[in-house]
TIMI-2910 file (N, C-alpha, C, CB; in pm, 1 decimal, decimal comma, always signed):
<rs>
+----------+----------+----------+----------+----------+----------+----------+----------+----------+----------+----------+----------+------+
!      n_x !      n_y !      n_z !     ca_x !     ca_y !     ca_z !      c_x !      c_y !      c_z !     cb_x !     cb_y !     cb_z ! resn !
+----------+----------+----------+----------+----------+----------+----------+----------+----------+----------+----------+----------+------+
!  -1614,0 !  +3284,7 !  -1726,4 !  -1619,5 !  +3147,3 !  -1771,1 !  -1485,8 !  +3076,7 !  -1749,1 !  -1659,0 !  +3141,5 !  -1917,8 !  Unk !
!  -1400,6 !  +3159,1 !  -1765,3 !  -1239,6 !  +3083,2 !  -1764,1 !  -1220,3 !  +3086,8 !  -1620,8 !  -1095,2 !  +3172,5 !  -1852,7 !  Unk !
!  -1263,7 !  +3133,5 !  -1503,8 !  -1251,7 !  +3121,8 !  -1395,9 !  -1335,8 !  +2975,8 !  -1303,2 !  -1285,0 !  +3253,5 !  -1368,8 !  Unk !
!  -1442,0 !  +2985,9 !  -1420,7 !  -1497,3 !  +2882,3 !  -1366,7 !  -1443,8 !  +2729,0 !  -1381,4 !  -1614,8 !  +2894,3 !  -1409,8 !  Unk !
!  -1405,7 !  +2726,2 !  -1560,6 !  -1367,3 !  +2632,4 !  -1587,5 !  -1177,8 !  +2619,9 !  -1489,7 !  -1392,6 !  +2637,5 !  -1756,6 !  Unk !
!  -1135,2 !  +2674,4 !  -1482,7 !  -1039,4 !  +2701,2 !  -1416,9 !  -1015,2 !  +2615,0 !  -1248,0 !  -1057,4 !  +2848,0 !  -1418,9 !  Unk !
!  -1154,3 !  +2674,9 !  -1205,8 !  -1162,1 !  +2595,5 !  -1055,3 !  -1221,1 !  +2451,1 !  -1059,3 !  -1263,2 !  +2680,5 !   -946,9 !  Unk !
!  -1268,0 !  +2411,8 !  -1202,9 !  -1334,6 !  +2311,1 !  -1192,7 !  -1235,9 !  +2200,3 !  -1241,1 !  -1460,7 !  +2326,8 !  -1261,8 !  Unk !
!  -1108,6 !  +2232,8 !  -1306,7 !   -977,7 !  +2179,7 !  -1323,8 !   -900,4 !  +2137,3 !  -1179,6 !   -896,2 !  +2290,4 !  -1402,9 !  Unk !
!   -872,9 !  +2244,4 !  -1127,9 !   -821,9 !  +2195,7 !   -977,2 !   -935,7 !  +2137,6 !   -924,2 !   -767,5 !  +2315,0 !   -870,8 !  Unk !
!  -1049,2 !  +2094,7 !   -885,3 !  -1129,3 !  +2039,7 !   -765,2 !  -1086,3 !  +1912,5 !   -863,9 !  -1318,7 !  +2093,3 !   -716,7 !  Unk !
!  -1090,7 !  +1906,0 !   -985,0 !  -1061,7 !  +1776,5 !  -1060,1 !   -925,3 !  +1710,7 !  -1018,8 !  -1059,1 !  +1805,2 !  -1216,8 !  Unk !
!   -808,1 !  +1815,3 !  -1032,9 !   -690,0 !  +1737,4 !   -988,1 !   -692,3 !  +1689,4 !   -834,9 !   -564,6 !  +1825,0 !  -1011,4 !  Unk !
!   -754,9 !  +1791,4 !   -783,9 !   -729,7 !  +1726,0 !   -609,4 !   -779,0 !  +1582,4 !   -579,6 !   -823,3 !  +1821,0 !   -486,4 !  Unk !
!   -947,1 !  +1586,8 !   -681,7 !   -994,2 !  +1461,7 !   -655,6 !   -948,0 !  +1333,4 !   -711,2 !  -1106,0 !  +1468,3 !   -679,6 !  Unk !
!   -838,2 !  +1342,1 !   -814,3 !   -792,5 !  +1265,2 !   -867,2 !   -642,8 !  +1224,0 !   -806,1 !   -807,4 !  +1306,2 !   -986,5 !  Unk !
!   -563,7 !  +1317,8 !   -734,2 !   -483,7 !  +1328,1 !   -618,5 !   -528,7 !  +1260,9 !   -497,2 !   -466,5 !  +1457,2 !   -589,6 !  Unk !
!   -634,1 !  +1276,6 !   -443,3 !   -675,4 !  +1217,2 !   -314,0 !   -712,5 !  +1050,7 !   -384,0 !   -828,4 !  +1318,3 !   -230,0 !  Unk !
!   -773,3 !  +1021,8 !   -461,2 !   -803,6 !   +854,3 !   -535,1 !   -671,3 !   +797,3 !   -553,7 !   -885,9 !   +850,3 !   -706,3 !  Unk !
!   -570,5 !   +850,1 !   -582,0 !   -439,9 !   +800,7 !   -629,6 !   -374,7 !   +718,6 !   -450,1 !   -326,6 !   +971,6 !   -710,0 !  Unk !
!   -373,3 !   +866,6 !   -375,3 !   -339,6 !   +840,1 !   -259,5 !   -398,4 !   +737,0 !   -149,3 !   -341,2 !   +942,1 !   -224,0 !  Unk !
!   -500,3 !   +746,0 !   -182,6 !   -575,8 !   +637,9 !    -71,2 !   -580,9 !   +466,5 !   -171,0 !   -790,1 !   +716,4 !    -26,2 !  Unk !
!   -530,0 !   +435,9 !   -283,2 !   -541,2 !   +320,2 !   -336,8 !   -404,4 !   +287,8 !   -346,6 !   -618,0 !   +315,4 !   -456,3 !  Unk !
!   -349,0 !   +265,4 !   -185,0 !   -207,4 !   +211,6 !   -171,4 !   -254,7 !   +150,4 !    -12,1 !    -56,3 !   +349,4 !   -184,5 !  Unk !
!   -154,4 !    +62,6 !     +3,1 !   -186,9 !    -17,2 !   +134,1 !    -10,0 !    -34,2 !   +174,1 !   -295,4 !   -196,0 !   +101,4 !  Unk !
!    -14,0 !    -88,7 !   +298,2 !    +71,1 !   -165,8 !   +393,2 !    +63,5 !   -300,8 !   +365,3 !    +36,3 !   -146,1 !   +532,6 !  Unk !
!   +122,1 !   -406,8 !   +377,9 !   +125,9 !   -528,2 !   +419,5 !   +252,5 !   -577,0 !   +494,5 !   +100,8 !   -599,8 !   +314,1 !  Unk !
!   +245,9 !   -640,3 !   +577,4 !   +284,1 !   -743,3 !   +642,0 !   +278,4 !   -890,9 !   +688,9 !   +281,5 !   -709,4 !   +689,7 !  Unk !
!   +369,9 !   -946,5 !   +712,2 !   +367,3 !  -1104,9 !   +742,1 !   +413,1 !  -1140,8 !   +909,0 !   +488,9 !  -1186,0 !   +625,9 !  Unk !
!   +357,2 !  -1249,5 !   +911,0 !   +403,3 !  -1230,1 !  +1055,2 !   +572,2 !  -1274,6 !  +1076,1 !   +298,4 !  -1331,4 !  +1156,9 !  Unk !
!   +619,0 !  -1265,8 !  +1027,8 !   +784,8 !  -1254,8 !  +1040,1 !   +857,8 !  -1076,9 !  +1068,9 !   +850,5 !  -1322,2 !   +864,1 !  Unk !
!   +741,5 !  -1020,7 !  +1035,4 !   +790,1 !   -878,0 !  +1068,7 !   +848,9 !   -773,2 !   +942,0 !   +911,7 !   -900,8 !  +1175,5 !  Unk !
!   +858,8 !   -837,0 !   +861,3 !   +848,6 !   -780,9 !   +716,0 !   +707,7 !   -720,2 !   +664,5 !   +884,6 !   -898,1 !   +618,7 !  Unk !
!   +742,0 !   -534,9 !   +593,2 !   +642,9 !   -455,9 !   +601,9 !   +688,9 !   -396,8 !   +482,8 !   +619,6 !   -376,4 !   +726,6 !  Unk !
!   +573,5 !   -397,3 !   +379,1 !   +587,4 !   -347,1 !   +267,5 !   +487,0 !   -257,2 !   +151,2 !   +625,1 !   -441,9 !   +230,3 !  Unk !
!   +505,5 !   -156,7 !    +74,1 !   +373,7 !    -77,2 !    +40,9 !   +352,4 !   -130,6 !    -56,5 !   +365,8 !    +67,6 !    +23,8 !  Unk !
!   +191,1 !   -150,1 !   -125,3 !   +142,8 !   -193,2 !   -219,0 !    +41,7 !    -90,1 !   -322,7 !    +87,6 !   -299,5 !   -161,7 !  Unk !
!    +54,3 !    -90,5 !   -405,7 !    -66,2 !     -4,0 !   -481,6 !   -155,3 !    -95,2 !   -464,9 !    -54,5 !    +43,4 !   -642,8 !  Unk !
!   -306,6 !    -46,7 !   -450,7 !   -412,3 !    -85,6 !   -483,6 !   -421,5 !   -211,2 !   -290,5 !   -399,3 !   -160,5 !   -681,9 !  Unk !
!   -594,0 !   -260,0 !   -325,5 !   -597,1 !   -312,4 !   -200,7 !   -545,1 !   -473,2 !   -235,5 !   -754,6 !   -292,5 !   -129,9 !  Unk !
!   -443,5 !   -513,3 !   -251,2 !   -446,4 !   -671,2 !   -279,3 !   -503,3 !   -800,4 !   -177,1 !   -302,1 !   -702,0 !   -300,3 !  Unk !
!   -534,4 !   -829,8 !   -286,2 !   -603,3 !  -1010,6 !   -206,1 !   -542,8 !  -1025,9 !   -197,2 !   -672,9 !  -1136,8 !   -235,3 !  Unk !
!   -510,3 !  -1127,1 !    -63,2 !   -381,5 !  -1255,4 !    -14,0 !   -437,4 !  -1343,3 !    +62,8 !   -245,7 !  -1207,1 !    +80,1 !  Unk !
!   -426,6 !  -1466,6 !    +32,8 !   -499,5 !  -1593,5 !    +61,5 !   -496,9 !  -1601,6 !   +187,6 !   -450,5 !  -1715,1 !     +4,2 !  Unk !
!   -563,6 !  -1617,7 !   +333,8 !   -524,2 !  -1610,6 !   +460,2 !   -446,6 !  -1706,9 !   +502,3 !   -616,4 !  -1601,9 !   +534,5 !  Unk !
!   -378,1 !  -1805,5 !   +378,3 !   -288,5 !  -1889,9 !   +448,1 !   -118,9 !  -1813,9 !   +433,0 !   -305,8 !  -2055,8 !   +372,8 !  Unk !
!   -142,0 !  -1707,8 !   +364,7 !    -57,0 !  -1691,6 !   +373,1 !    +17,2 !  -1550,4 !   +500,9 !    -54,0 !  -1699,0 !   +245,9 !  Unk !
!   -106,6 !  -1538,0 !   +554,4 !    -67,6 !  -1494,0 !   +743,2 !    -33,3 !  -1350,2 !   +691,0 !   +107,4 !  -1596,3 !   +854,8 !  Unk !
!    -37,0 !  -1260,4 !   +590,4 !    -70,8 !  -1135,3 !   +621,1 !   -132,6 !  -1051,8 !   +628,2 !    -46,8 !  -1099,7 !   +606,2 !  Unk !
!    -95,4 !   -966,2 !   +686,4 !   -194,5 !   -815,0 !   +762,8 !   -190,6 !   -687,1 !   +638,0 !    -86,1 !   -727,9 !   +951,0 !  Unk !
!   -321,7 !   -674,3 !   +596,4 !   -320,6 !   -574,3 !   +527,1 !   -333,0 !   -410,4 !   +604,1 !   -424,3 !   -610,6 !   +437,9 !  Unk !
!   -288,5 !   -305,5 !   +597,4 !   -326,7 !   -171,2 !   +681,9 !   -303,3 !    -62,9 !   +571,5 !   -221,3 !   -140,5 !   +831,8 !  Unk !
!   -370,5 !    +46,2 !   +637,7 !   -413,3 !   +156,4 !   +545,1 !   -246,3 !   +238,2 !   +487,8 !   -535,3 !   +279,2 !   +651,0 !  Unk !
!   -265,3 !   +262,3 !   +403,2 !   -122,5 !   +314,3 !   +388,8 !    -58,2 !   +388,1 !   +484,5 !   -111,3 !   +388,8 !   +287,0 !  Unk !
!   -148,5 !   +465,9 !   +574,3 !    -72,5 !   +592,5 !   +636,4 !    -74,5 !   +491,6 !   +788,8 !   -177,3 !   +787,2 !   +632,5 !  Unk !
!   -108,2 !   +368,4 !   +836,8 !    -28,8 !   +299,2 !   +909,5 !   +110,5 !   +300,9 !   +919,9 !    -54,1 !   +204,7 !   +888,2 !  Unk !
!   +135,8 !   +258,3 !  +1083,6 !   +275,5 !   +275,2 !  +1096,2 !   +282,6 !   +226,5 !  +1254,5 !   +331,9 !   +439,4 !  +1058,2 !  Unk !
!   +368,0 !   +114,1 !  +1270,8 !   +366,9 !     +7,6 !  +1415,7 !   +404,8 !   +111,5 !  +1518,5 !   +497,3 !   -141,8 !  +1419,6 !  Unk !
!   +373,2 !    +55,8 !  +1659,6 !   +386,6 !    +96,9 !  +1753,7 !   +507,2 !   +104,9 !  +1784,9 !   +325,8 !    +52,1 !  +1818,4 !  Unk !
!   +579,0 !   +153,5 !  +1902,8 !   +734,2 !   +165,9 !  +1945,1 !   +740,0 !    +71,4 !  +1997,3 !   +792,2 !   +270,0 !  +2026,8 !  Unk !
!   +653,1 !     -2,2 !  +2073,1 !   +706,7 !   -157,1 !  +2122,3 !   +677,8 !   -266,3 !  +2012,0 !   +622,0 !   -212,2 !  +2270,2 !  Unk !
!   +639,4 !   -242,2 !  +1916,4 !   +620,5 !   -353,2 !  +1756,8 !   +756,7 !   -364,5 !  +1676,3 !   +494,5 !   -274,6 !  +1620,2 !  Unk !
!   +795,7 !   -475,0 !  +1688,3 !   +906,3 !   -550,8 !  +1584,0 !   +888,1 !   -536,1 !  +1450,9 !   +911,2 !   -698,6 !  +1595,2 !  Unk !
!   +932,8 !   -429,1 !  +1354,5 !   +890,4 !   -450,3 !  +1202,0 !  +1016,6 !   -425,2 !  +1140,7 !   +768,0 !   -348,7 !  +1139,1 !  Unk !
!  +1054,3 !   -417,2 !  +1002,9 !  +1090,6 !   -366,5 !   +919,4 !  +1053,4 !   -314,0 !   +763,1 !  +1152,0 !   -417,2 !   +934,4 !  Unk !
!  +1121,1 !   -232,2 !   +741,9 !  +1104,1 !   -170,0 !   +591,4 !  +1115,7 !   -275,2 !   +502,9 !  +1212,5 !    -58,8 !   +547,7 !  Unk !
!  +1054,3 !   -367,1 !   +378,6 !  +1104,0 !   -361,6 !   +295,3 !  +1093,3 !   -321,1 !   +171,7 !  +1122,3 !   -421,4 !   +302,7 !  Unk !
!  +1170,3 !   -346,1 !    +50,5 !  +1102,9 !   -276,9 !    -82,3 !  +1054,5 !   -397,5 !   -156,1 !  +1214,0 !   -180,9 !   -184,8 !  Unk !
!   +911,6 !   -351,0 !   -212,2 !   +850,7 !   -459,6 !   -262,0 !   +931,5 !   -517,9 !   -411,1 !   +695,1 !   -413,3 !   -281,5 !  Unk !
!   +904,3 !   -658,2 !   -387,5 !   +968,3 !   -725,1 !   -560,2 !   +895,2 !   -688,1 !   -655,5 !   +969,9 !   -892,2 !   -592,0 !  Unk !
!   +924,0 !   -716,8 !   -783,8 !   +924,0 !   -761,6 !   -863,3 !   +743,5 !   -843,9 !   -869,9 !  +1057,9 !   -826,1 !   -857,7 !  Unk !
!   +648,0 !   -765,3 !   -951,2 !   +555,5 !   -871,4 !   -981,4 !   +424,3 !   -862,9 !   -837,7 !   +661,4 !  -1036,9 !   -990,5 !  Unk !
!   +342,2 !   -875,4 !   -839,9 !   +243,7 !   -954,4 !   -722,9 !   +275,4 !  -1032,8 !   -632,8 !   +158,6 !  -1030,2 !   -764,8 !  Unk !
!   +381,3 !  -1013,4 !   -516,4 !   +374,1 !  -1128,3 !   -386,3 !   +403,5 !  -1046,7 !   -268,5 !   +494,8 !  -1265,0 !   -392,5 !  Unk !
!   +470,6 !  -1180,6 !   -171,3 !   +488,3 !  -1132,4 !    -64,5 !   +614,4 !  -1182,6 !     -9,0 !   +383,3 !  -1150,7 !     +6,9 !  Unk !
!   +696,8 !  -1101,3 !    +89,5 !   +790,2 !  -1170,9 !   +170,7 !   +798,6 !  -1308,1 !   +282,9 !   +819,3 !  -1079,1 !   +227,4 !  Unk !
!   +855,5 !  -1366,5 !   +281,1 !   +901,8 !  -1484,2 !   +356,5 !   +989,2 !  -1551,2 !   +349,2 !   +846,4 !  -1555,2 !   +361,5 !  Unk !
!  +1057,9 !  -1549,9 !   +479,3 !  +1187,6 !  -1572,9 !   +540,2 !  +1312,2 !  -1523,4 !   +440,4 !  +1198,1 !  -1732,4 !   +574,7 !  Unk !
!  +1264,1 !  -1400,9 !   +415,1 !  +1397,8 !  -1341,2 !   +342,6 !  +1378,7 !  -1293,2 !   +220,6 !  +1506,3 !  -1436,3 !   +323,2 !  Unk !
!  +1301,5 !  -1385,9 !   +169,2 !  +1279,1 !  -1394,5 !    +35,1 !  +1134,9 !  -1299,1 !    -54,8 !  +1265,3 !  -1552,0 !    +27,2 !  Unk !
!  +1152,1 !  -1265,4 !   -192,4 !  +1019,4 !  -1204,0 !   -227,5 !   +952,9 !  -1337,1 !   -291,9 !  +1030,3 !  -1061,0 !   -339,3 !  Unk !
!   +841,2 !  -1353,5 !   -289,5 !   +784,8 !  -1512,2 !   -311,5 !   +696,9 !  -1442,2 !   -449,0 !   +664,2 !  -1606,4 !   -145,4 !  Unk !
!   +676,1 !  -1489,9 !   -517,7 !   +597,6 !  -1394,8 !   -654,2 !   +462,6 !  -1528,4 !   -638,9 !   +723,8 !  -1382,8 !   -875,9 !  Unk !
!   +354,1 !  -1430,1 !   -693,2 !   +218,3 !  -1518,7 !   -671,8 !   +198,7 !  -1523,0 !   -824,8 !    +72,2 !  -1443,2 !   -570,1 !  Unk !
!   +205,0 !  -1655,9 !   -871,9 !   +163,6 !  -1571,1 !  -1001,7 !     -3,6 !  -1651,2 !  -1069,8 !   +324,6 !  -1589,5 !  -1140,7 !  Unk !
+----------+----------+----------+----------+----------+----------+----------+----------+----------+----------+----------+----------+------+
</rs>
């Protein structure tokens, strides 16, 4: 019984490990600023960015950079973290 309950603990953590992992995204703007997000966020299409799967990652001829996300719900532009609120 303790073996069972045992394996039914780990298939639990893995599956709760793999849900954690896949509810993160990429975003980008078209200025070339690239940043990770938990969860899939809405962003209004006026505001011109590209959502991609987390484990995305640009080509060798693609212009991007790293950045670290702000503070709050937004997005980068022209330098700046813009907060949506």
């Amino acid at each position: 019984m303790n073996a069972i309950r045992k394996t039914l603990l780990i298939g639990a953590g893995a599956l709760s490990l793999m849900a954690t992992a896949a509810s993160a995204a990429v975003v980008c703007n078209d200025e070339g600023d690239c940043w990770r997000v938990r969860g899939r966020p809405a962003y209004g299409p006026d505001l011109r960015l590209s959502i991609h799967p987390d484990d995305w990652r640009w080509q060798r001829h693609e212009h991007f950079r790293w950045r670290e996300p702000g503070r709050g719900h937004g997005y980068w532009r022209g330098g700046n973290w813009v907060v949506i609120r």
